[in-house]
N, C-alpha and C positions, 0 to 999 in steps of 0.2 A: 487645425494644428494636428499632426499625426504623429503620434505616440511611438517613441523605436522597440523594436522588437529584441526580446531577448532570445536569440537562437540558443533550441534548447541542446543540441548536441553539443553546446562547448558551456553549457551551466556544470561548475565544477563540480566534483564528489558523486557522478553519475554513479549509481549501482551497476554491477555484471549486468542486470535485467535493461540495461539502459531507461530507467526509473529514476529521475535527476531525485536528489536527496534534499535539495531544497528546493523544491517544486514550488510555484511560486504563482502571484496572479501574473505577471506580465508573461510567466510560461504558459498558462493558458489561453494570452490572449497570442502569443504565438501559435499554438497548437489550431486553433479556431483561423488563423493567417494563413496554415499551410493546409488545412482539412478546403478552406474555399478555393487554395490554388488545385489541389489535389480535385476538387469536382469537376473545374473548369476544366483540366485537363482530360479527364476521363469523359466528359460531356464532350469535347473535340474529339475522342474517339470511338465516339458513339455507344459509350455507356453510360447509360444512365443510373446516376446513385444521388439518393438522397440528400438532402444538410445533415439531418441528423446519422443518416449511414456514412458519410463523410466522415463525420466528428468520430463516430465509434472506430471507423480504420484508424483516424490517427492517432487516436488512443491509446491502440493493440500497438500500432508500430512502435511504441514507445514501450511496451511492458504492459500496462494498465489491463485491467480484464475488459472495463467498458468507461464509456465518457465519462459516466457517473464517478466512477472512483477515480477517474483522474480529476478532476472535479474537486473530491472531496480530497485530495491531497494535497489543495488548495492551502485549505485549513489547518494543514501539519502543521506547521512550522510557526502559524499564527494564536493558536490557541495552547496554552502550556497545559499538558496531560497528566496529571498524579494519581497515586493512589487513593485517595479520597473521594477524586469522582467516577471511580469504578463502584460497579453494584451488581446486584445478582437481577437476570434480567435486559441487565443493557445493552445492546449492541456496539458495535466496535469494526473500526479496520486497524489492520498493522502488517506484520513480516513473520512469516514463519519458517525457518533454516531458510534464509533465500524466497519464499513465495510471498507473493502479497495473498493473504487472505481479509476474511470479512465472518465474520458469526455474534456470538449471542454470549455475554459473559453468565457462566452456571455459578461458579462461586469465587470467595476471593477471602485468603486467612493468613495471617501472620503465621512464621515461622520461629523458630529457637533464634536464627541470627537475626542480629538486631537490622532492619533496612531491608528484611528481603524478606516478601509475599509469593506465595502459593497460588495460583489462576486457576482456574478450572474453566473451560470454552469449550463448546460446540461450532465448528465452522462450517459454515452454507457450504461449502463444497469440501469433501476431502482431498488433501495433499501427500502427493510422493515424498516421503522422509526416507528413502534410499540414494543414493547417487551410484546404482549401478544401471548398465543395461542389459546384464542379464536377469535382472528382477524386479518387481516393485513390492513397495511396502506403503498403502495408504492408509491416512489416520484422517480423522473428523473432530473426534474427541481428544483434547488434549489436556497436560495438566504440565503448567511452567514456573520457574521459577522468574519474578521483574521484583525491580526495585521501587524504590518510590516516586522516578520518573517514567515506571511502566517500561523500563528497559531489559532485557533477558540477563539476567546475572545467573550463576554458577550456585550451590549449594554453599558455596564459602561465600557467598557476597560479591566475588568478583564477576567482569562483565564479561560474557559468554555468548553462545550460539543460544539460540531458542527464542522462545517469542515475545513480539516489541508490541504494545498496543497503543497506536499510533495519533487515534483517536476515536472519540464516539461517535457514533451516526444518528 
């Protein structure tokens, strides 16, 4: 019995980054669909690449930094994320203005408004927070305002740009 494939370009609520937003397993098992068409075809033109370097391109062509964290974006949508299972310590992926990152959460404190926490993260790579191209400005260390579904809210509590932690690793 063969299982239909969900094509992931027409999975609704795509991000800009082409990052479907409910990333899903049957999206992964398309990705692993088009990563063995993508070998075969590159093996008829007499490149040789990998299974596993297969899987990382079609990854990247989607957003993802590597298989791994598309992989684990699996589990977004499958495991509910709060505040309580953050800790000082823990690892983490989610969104930062627009990038997928990945780091280490440093701390985590209530704030005066009621529902909304203080982050404090270190991320394995640092990210452009400019959107020019006459300049950059990269940060590592960051300090955000989530709510209690670890979503980027505003000082007032409202829901805002900044960063989403999406899950633990």
């Amino acid at each position: 019995m063969m299982r239909s494939e969900t094509p992931i370009d027409q999975i609704p609520d795509a991000q800009a980054t082409g990052i479907p937003a409910n990333f899903s397993h049957d999206a992964v098992d398309a990705l692993k669909a088009r990563a063995k068409r993508l070998r075969t075809a590159l093996a008829s033109r007499d490149v040789m690449v990998s299974h596993a370097g297969s899987l990382e391109l079609m990854a990247q062509s989607y957003g993802f930094r590597n298989w791994n964290t598309a992989l684990a974006m699996t589990r977004r949508n499958s495991i509910e994320i709060s505040i309580e299972n953050l800790g000082i310590g823990k690892r983490f992926a989610g969104s930062y203005l627009g990038h997928a990152v990945s780091g280490k959460i440093l701390g985590v404190t209530r704030t005066p408004v009621g529902g909304v926490y203080r982050i404090e993260v270190h991320l394995d790579h640092p990210v452009d927070v400019v959107a020019s191209k006459h300049f950059s400005g990269f940060r590592q260390r960051i300090a955000a305002r989530i709510n209690r579904d670890c979503e980027p809210v505003l000082a007032s509590g409202q829901r805002g740009p900044g960063l989403s932690v999406d899950l633990l690793l």
